[in-house]
N, C-alpha and C positions, 0 to 999 in steps of 0.2 A: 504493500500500500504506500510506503515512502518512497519506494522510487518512482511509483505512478506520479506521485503528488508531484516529486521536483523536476520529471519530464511536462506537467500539465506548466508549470510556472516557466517554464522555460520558453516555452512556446508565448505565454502570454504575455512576460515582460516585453519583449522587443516591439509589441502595439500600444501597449498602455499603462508602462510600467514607469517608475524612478527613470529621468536620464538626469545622469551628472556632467556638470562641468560642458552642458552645450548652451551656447547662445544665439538668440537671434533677432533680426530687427526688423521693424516694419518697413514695408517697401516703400511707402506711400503716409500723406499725415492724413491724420481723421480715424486712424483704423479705430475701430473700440474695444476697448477691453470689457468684458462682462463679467457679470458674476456667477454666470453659469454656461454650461456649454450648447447654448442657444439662444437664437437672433433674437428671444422673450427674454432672454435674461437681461436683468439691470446691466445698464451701463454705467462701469464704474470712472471710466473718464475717454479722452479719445489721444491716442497717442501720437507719437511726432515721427515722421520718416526719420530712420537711423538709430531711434531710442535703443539701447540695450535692455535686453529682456531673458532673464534666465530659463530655460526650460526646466519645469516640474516633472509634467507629465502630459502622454501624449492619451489625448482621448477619442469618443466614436466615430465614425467617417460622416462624410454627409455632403451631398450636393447641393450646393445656395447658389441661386442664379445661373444655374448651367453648370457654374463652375465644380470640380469633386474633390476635396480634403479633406482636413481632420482638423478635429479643435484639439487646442493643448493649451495647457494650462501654465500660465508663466509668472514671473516676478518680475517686477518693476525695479531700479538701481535707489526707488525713495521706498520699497519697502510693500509695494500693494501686490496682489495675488490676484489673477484672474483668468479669463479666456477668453481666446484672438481662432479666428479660424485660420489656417495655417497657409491656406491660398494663399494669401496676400502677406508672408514672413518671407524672410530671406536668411543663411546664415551671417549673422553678425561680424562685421569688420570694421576692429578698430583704424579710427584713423592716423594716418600718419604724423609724425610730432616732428620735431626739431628740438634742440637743447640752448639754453641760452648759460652762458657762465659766469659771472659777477666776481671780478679777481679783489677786487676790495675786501669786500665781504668773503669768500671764498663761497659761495654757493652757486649751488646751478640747480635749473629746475627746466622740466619740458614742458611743450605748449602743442597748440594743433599747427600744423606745418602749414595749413590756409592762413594764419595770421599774416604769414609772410615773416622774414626778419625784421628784430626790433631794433628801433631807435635808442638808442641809449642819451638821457638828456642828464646834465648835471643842476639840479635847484640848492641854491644858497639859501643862508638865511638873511631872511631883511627885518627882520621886527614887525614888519606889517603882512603882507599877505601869505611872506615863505614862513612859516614857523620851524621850522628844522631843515638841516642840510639833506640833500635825499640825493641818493642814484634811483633815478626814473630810468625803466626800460617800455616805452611804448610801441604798441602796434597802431596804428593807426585808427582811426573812427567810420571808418567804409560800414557800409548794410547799417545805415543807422545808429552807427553806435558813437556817444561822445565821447567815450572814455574807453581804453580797454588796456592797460598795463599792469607790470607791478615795481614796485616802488620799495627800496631799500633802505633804513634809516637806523640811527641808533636810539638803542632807549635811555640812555645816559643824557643824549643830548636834548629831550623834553623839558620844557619846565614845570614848577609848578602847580600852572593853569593847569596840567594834564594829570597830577598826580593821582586822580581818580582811577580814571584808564590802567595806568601804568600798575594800580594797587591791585586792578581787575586782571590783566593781562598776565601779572605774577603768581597769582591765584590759581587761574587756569590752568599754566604750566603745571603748577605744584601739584594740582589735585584733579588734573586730566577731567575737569566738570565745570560747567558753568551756575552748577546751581546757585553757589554766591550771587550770581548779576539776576537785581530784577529785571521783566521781562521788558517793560519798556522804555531800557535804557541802552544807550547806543555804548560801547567800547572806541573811542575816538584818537585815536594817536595819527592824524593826518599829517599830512608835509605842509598843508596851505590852511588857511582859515577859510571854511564855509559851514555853513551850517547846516545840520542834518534835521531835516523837517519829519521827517515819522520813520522809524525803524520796528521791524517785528523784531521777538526774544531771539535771544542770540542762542545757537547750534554749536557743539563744538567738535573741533575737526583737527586730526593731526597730521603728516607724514607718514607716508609708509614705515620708516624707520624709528618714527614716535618722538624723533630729534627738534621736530618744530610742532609748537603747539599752540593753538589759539581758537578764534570764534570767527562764525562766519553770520552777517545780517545782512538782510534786504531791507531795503530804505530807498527815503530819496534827499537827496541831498544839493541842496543849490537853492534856486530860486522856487516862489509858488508859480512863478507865469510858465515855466519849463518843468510839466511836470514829468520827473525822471524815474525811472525804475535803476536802482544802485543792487549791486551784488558787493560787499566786502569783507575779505578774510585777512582776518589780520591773526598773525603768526609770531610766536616767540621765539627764539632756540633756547631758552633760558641763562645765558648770558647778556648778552651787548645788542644784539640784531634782530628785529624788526623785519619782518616782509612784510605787505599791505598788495594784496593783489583785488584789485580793483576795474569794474566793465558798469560801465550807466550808458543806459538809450534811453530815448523817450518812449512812456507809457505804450502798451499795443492796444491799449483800450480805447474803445473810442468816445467812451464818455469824459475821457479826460487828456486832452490836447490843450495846446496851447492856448488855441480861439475859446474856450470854455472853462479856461481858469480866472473867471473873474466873479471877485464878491468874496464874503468870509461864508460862507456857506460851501460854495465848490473847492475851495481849500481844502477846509473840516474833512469835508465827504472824501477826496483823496487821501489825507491823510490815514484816514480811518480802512481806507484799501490797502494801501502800502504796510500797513500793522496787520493785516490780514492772510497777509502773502506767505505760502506755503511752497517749494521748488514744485509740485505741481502746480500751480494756479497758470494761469495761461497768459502768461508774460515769456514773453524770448531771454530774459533773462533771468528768470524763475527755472524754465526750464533747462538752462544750458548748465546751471549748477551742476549736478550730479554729471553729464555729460563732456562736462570741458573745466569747470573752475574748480570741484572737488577733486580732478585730476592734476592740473597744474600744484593745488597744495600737495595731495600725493607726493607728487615728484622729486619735492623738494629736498636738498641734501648736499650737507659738507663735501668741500673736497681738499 
């Protein structure tokens, strides 16, 4: 009867069993993930062409719309479980990086090789807009984006003003948790003076090697007539160095553009969006979190 039993599963795994360690990603954006292995199933959101999505399990076959595959059940890289009908998946491939290397500092970290190579820009301090000396590495602002770099500084050379920051960001380090920081407060150790108009709670995030450690929030930061969507991770190594890697576009919502930020009322009401914002919420920069900016921290590493 036991050998019956583990010739019957033998046969069965390779249809609808555990697969480990495969990936794969929508071909197309809009696909949906459901909560069950049918077009009646809840939709639990709608995915982006390229997303990575771990394979669960592969489940019944089924013809929709002419088309014949199978649903399988997968994982999301923020963590949701669902089912994609597998027509329209592809095997996932990551993309290609380049390495940048910061001889000052001695670190180096990877990016997506679409960035292009970065600029490396040197900011001083002026007492007025530069608050700290920084090696900036930026990628340019193309597809909407006004901001997309990262930014090296020391933590010695803060003052004061920041000592909050600086209390939080030591914290981190020490106790690999953000529970210290309340939720609706920003970790601020910029290069320049601007001010952060609404931040969600801060997430914490290390290096693969556990050697840099800090928080990452979405915010917007600058003015209310440009309303911005901010991604920023800012990173310790718990000595002397600071990374800040930093991407803001403007909002993908259409309720809130520029032509429509006016009055204390349409402020509020953004504000109160931008504290809302989850790396699913359906912002290009929400989304590329897990995809491109929780990688870049990844990467990151002495040399």
């Amino acid at each position: 009867m036991k050998k019956i039993a583990l010739v019957l599963c033998a046969l069965i795994l390779p249809l609808c069993g555990l697969i480990a360690d495969q990936f794969l990603m929508p071909s197309a954006s809009n696909l949906r993930l459901r909560s069950e292995p049918s077009t009646k199933g809840a939709i639990v959101r709608n995915l982006q062409a390229g997303e990575k999505l771990a394979l669960i399990e592969k489940g019944r076959g089924e013809t929709i719309g002419g088309a014949g595959g199978c649903w399988v059940k997968v994982r999301t890289a923020a963590g949701e479980t669902g089912w994609c009908f597998d027509r329209y998946l592809t095997e996932f491939r990551a993309p290609a990086t380049l390495t940048h290397s910061e001889p000052e500092f001695r670190i180096r970290f990877s990016y997506p090789a679409s960035w292009g190579r970065g600029k490396v820009e040197q900011w001083v301090k002026d007492d007025m807009s530069v608050l700290v000396d920084e090696t900036y590495v930026g990628f340019g602002s193309g597809g909407g984006y006004d901001i997309r770099g990262v930014g090296f500084t020391r933590l010695s050379s803060y003052t004061d003003d920041s000592k909050d920051s600086i209390a939080m960001i030591r914290m981190v380090y020490a106790e690999r948790s953000v529970a210290g920081i309340p939720p609706d407060r920003a970790v601020e150790l910029p290069p320049v003076n601007a001010a952060w108009l609404a931040v969600t709670a801060p997430r914490y995030i290390e290096s693969a090697d556990g050697s840099f450690r800090g928080v990452c929030q979405f915010a917007s930061i600058g003015q209310d007539v440009s309303p911005s969507v901010d991604c920023v991770i800012t990173l310790f190594d718990g000595r002397d160095s600071i990374v800040t890697i930093h991407v803001a576009r403007q909002s993908d919502n259409p309720s809130y553009t520029s032509g429509k930020m006016q009055g204390g009322g349409a402020v509020e009401a953004f504000r109160r969006y931008i504290a809302g914002l989850t790396e699913t919420s359906n912002e290009t920069v929400t989304r590329e979190f897990n995809s491109v900016y929780r990688g870049i921290a990844k990467s990151l590493q002495k040399y």
